[in-house]
C-alpha positions as CSV (number, residue, x, y, z in Angstrom):
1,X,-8.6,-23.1,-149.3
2,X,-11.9,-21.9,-148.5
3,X,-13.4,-25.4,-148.7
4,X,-10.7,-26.8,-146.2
5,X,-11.7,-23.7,-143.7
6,X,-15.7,-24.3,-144.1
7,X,-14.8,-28.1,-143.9
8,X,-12.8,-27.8,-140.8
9,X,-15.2,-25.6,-139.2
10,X,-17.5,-28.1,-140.0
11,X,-15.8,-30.8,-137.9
12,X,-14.9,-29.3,-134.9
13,X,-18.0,-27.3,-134.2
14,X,-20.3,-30.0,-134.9
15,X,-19.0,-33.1,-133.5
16,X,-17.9,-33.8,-129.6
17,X,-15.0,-32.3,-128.3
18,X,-11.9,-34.3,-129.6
19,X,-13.4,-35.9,-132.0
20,X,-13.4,-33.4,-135.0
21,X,-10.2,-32.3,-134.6
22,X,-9.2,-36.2,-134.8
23,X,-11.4,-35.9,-137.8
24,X,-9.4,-32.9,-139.0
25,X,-6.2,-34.5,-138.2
26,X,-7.5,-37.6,-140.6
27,X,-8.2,-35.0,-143.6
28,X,-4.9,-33.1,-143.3
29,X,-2.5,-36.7,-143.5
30,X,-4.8,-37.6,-146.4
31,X,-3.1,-35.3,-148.5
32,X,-5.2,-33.7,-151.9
33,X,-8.7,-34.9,-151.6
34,X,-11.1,-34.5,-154.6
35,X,-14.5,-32.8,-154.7
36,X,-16.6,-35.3,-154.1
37,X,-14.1,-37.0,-151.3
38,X,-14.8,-33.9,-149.7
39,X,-18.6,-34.1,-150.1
40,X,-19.1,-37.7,-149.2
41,X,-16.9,-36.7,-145.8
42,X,-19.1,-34.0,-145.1
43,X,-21.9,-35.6,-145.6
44,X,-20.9,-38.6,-143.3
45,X,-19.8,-36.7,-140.7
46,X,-22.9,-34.8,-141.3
47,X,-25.2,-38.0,-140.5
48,X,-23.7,-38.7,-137.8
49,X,-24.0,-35.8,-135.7
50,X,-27.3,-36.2,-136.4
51,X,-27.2,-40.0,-134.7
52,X,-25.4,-38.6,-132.2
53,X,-27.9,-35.8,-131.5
54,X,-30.4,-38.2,-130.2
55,X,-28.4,-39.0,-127.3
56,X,-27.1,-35.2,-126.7
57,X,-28.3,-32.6,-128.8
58,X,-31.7,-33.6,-129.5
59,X,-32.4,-35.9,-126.2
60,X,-32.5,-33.4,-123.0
61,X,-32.0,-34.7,-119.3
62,X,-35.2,-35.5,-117.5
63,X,-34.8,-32.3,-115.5
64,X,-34.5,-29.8,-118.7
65,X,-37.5,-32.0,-120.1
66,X,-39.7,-31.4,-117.1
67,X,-38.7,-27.3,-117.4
68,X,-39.8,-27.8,-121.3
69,X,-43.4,-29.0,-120.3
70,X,-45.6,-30.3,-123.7
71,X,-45.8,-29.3,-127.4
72,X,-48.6,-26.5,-127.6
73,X,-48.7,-27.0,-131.6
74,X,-47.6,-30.8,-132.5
75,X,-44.7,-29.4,-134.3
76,X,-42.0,-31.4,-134.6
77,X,-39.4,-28.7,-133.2
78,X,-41.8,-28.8,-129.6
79,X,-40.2,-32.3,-128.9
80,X,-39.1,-33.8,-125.4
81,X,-37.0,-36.9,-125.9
82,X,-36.0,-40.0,-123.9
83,X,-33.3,-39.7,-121.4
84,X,-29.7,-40.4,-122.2
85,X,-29.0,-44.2,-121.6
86,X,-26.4,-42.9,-118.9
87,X,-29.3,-41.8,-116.5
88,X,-31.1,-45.1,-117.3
89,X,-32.0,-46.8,-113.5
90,X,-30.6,-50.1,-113.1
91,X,-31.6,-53.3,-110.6
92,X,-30.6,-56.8,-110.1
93,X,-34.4,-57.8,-111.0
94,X,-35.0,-60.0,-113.5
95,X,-35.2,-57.8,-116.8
96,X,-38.1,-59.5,-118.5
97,X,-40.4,-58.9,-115.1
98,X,-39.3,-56.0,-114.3
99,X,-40.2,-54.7,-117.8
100,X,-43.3,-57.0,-117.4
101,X,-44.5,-54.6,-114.3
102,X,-43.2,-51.6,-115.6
103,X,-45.6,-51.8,-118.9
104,X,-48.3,-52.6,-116.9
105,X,-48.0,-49.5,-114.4
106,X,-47.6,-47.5,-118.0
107,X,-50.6,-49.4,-119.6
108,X,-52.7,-48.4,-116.1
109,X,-51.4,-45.0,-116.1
110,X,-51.9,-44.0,-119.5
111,X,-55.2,-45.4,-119.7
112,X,-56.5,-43.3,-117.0
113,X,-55.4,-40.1,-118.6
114,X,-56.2,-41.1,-122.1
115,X,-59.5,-40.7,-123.6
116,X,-60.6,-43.5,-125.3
117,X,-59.9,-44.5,-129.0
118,X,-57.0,-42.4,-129.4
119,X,-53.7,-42.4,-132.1
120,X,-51.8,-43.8,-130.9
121,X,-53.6,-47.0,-129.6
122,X,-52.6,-47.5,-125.6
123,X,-52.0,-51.6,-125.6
124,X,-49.0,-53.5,-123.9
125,X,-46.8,-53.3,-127.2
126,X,-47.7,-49.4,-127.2
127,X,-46.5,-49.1,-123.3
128,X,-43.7,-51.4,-124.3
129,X,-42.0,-49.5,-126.7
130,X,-42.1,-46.3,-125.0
131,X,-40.9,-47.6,-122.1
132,X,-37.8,-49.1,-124.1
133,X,-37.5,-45.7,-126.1
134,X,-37.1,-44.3,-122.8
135,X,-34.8,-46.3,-121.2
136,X,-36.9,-48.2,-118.4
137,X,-38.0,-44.6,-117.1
138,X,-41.5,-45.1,-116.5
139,X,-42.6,-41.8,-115.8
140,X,-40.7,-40.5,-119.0
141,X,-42.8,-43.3,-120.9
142,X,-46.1,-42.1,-119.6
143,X,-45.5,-38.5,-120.5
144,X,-44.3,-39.8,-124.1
145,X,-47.4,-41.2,-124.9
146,X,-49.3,-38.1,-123.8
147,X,-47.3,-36.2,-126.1
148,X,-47.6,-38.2,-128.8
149,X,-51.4,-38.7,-128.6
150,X,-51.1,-34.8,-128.6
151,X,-48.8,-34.2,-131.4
152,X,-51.0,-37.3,-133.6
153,X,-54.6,-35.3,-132.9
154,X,-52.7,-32.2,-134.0
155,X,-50.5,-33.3,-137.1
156,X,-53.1,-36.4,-137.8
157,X,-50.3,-38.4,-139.7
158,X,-52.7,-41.5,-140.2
159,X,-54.8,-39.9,-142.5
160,X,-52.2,-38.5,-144.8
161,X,-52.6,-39.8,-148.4
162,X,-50.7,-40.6,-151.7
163,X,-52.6,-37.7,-152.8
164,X,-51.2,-35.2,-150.6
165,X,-48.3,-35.7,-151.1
166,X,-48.1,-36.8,-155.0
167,X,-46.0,-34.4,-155.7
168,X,-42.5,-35.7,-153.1
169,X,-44.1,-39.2,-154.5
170,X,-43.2,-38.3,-158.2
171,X,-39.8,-37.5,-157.6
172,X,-39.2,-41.4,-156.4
173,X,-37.1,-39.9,-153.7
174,X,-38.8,-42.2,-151.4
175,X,-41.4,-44.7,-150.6
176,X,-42.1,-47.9,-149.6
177,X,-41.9,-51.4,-150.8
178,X,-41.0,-54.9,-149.8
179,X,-39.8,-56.5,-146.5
180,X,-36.1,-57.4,-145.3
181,X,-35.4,-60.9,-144.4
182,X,-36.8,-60.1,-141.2
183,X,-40.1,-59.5,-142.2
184,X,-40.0,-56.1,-141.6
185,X,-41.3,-53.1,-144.2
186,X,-38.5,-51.5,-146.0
187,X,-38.5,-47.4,-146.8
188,X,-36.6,-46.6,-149.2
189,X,-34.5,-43.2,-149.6
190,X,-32.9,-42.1,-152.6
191,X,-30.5,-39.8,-151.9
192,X,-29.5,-39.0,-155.5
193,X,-33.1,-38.0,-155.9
194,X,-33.6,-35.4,-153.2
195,X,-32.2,-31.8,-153.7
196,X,-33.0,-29.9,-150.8
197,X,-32.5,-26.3,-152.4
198,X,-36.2,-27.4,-154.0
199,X,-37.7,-29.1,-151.1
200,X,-40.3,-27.2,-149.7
201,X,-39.2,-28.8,-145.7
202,X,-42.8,-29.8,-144.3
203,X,-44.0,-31.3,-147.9
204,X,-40.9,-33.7,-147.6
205,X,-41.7,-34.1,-143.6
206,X,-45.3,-35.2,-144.5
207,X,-43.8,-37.2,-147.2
208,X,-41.8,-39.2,-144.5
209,X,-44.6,-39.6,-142.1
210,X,-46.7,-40.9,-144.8
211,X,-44.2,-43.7,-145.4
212,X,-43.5,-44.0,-142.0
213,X,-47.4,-45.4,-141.4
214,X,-47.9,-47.3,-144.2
215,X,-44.8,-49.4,-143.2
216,X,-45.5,-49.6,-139.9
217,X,-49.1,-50.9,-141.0
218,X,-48.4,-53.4,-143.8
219,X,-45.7,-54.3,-140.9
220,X,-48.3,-54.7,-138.1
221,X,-50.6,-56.8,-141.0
222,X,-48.1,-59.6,-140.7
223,X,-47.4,-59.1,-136.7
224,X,-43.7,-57.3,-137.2
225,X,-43.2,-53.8,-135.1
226,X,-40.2,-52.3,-137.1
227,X,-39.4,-51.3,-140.5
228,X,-36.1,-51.3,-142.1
229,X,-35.3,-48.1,-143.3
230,X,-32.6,-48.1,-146.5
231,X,-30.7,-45.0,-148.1
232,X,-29.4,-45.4,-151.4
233,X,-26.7,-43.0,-151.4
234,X,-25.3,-43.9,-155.0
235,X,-26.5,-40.7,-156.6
236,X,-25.6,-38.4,-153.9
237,X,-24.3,-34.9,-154.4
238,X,-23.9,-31.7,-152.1
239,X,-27.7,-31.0,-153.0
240,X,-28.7,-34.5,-151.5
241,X,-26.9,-33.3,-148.1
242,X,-30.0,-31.9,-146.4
243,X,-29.1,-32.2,-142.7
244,X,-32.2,-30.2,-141.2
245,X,-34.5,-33.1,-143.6
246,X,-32.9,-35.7,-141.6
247,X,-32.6,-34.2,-138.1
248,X,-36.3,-33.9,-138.6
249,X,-36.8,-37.9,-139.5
250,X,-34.9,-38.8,-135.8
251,X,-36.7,-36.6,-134.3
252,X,-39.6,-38.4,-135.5
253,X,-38.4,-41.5,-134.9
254,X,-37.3,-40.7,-131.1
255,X,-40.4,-38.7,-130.0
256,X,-43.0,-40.1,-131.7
257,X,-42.2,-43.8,-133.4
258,X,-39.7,-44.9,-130.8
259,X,-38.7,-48.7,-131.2
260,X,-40.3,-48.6,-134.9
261,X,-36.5,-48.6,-136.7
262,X,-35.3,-52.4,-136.6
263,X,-32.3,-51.4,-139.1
264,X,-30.6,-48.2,-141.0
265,X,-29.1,-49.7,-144.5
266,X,-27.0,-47.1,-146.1
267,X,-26.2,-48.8,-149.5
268,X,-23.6,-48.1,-151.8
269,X,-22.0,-45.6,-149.8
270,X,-18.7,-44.0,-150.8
271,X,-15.7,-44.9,-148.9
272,X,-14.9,-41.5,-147.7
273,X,-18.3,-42.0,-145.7
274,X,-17.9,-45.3,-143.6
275,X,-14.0,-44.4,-142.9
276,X,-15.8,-41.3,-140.7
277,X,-18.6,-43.6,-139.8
278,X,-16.0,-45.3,-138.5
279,X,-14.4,-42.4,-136.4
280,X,-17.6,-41.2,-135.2
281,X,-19.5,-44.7,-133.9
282,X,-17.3,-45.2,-130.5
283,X,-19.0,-41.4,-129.8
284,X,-22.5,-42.8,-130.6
285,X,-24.9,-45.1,-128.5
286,X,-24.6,-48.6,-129.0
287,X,-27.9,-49.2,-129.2
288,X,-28.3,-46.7,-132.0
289,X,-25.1,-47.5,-134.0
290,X,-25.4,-51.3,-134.3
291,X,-28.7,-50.3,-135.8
292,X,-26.8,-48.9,-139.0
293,X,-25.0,-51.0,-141.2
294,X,-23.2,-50.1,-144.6
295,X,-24.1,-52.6,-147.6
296,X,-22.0,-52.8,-150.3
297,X,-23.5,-52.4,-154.1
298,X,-23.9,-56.0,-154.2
299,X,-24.8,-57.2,-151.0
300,X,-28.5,-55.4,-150.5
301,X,-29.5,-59.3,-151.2
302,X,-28.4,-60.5,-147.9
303,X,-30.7,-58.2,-146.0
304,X,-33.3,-58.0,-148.9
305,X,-34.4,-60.7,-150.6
306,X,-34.0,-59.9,-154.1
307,X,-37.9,-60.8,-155.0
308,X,-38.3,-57.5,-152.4
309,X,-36.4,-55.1,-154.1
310,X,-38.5,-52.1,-156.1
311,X,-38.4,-53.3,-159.6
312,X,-35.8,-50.6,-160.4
313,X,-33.6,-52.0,-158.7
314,X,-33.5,-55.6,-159.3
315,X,-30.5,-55.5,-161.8
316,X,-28.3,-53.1,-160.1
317,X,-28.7,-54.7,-156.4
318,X,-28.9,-58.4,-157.0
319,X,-25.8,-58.3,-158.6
320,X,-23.3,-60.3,-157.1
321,X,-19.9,-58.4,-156.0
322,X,-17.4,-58.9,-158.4
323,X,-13.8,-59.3,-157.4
């Protein structure tokens, strides 16, 4: 009884109105549900509020983002995110010269108030992806870069090495290897791995911003912008479901790596999970959601080429489904 209560609570004080009480209403007409049913809900429901965040929660309007002004320490709680897509401006223009113009007004303005030399690099692909991350707004994507060149001369994430964080590396909770079939550096996360009652919070933040740049540069060695990002969420238990470890990672990706994530893999997820995925996604942005896909066991081959997978995995993921 206590678990229903804390599980109830759960859903409809964490999701958008209506939608955890439908989420209650699901649990309830699924009669007894085991431990780990109730787990792999909880954690589903748990990951999505998360995705959703970074259209609500974690993403203010542009008028509570002006009242926030800039991060004075580069932490990544001192974030001002792109506006929701809602408050987006639209035109009739053509899109690809509109944008065209609007990267070059960025590239002009940020140039000017950037010194040069400094992370991240100002160039049109720079200009361009803030200016996507923030929805066309031009002046949103201007003030992005500034924040970021800020928060990258405070936290210096470039010139974390294996070394600092060999510890998170031993556990093989995470790292990165191979490329998906569209050429872009995969990051893998085992969730199985990853027990957040041990986790010291910053070692496994450094740990993601780490893999997070060597992706993005053994991407940017072959010409490819965005990594593929894949949980393995075979092993998971209620110590794997570390929600403040993974607000932290979107708040990374929004603020300071926006347009870096090509695709979210979650990979052998229990069932429980995608059936709320399912619930949640017509709450989340479009843009986000189709970003995430669920693979079964045996499919990781269709987005990963076999030869790509970490040698670990090589028997278990290029199997073929059975049945």
């Amino acid at each position: 009884r206590s678990q229903a209560w804390q599980l109830a609570h759960v859903l409809l004080h964490g999701l958008p109105a209506g939608v955890g009480a439908l989420a209650v209403l699901l649990l309830a007409g699924a009669g007894p549900l085991r431990r780990s049913d109730l787990v792999a809900g909880v954690l589903g429901i748990g990951l999505a509020v998360v995705v959703q965040s970074l259209a609500q929660e974690v993403i203010p309007s542009k008028s509570a983002a002006a009242d926030r002004g800039s991060p004075q320490n580069g932490s990544v709680d001192d974030h001002v995110s792109p506006p929701l897509p809602s408050e987006c401006p639209s035109n009739s223009e053509n899109r690809e010269d509109q944008e065209r113009r609007a990267v070059e007004e960025v590239l002009q303005r940020t140039r000017r108030l950037l010194t040069e030399g400094c992370s991240p690099r100002v160039d049109p692909s720079c200009c361009r992806r803030f200016l996507r991350g923030w929805k066309g707004d031009i002046d949103g994507a201007v003030a992005g870069i500034q924040r970021c060149a800020r928060w990258r001369s405070t936290v210096r994430p470039a010139t974390i090495s294996a070394e600092d964080v060999t510890a998170e590396l031993a556990t093989g909770k995470g790292y990165v290897h191979g490329v998906d079939r569209h050429g872009q550096a995969v990051m893998w996360a085992f969730a199985g791995r990853h027990d957040k009652r041990s986790r010291k919070l910053q070692e496994s933040v450094h740990l993601i911003l780490y893999c997070l740049e060597k992706a993005i540069r053994l991407g940017e060695e072959r010409g490819v912008e965005k990594i593929c990002l894949v949980f393995d969420l075979s092993g998971f238990s209620s110590a794997s479901m570390d929600y403040e470890l993974v607000r932290e990672l979107f708040v990374l990706l929004a603020n300071y790596y926006p347009e870096r994530l090509g695709q979210v893999l979650l990979w052998s997820a229990p069932s429980v999970f995608s059936a709320f995925w399912r619930v949640i996604r017509p709450y989340i942005d479009p843009a986000t959601a189709a970003k995430v896909q669920f693979v079964a066991r045996g499919d990781l081959g269709e987005h990963i080429d076999v030869g790509e997978h970490p040698a670990e995995l090589r028997g278990r993921a290029g199997m073929a489904r059975q049945g």
